[in-house]
C-alpha positions in Angstrom: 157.0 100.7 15.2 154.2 102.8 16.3 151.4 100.4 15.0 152.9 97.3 16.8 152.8 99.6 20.3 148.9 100.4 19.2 148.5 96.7 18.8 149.9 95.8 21.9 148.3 98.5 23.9 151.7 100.8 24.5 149.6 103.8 22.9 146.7 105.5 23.6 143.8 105.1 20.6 142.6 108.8 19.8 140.1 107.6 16.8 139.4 104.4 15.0 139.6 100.7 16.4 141.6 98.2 16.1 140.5 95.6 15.4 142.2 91.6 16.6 140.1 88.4 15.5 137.1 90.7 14.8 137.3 92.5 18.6 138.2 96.1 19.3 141.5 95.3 21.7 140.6 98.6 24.1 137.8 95.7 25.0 140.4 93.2 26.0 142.8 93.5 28.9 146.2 94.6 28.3 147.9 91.3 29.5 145.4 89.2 27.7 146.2 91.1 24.2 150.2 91.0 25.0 150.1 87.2 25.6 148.0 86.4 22.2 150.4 88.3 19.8 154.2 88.1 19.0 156.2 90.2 16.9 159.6 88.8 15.0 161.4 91.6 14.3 163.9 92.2 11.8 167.3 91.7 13.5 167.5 88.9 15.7 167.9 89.4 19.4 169.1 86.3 21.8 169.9 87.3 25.4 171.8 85.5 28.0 171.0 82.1 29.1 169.6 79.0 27.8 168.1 78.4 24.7 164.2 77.4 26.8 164.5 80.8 27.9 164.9 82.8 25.0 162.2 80.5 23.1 160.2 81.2 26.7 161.4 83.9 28.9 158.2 83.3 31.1 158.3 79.7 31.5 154.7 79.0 30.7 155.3 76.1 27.9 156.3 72.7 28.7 159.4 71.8 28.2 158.1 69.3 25.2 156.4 71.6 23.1 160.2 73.8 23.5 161.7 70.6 22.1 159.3 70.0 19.4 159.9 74.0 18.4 163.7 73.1 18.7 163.8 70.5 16.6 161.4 72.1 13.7 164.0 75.2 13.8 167.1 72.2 13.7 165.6 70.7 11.1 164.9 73.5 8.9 168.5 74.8 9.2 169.4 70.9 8.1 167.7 71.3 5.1 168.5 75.0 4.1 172.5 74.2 4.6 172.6 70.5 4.4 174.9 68.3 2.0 172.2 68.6 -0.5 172.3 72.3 -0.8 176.3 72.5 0.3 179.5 72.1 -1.5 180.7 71.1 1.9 179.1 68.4 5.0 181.1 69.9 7.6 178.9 73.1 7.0 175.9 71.2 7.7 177.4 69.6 10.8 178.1 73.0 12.2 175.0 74.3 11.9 173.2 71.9 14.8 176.0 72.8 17.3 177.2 76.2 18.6 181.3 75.3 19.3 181.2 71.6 18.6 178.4 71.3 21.1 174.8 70.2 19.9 172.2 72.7 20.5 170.0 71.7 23.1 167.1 73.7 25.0 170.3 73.8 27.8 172.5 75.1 25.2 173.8 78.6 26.9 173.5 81.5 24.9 175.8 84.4 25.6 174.5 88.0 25.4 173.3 89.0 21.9 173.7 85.2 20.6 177.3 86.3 19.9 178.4 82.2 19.9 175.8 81.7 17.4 175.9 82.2 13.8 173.0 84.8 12.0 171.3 82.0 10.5 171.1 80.4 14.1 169.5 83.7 15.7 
C-alpha cells in the first residue's frame, strides 16, 4: 500500500526516485501523475450508480469507448462461463444480466455491487 501512495504522490519521497516511463514523478504534477496510472486492487469495489460511472467516475471518456470496454468485459465473461466451459446454458445467460436485466452502461449498481455476482465486480 505504501508504494502505490509514493507512486501516486500521497507520500513524501525522503531519498531515491521514482521513476514512471523513465521520469522522476516529483517532476510531474500531481494531477498529471494520478490521471496516467490506475491501480486494480484485489477485492472489487462497485459503488452506487450506473455502470459508465463506476467504469468513469469523472466523465472524461466518451460514452463509445465505455461501450467498447463493456462489451470486451461481456465478452470475456461469455467465454470464461459460457456453454462451452458450463454444464449448464442458463449459467451463461445469467452472467450478461444482473436480475434478468442485460448489463448495459445504464445498468444501476447498488452500493458495493451487491446485485452483482464476484465474477461480475
Amino acid at each position: 500500500m505504501q508504494l502505490i501512495l509514493s507512486i501516486l504522490g500521497f507520500t513524501h519521497i525522503v531519498s531515491g526516485e521514482i521513476l514512471y516511463d523513465g521520469v522522476d514523478i516529483r517532476t510531474l504534477p500531481r494531477n498529471t501523475l494520478r490521471q496516467a496510472i490506475a491501480t486494480i486492487p484485489q477485492e472489487a469495489a462497485l459503488f452506487q450508480g450506473t455502470i459508465a460511472f463506476n467504469i468513469d467516475p469523472i466523465g472524461t471518456i466518451p460514452e463509445s469507448r465505455l461501450q467498447k470496454a463493456l462489451d470486451v468485459c461481456l465478452s470475456v465473461l461469455e467465454i470464461t462461463s459460457g456453454p462451452h466451459n458450463s454444464p449448464s446454458t442458463a449459467k451463461a445467460e445469467r452472467v450478461a444480466d444482473v436480475g434478468n436485466t442485460p448489463l448495459s452502461l445504464h445498468t444501476q449498481v447498488d452500493t458495493g455491487g451487491k446485485n452483482f455476482s464476484h465474477g461480475q465486480r
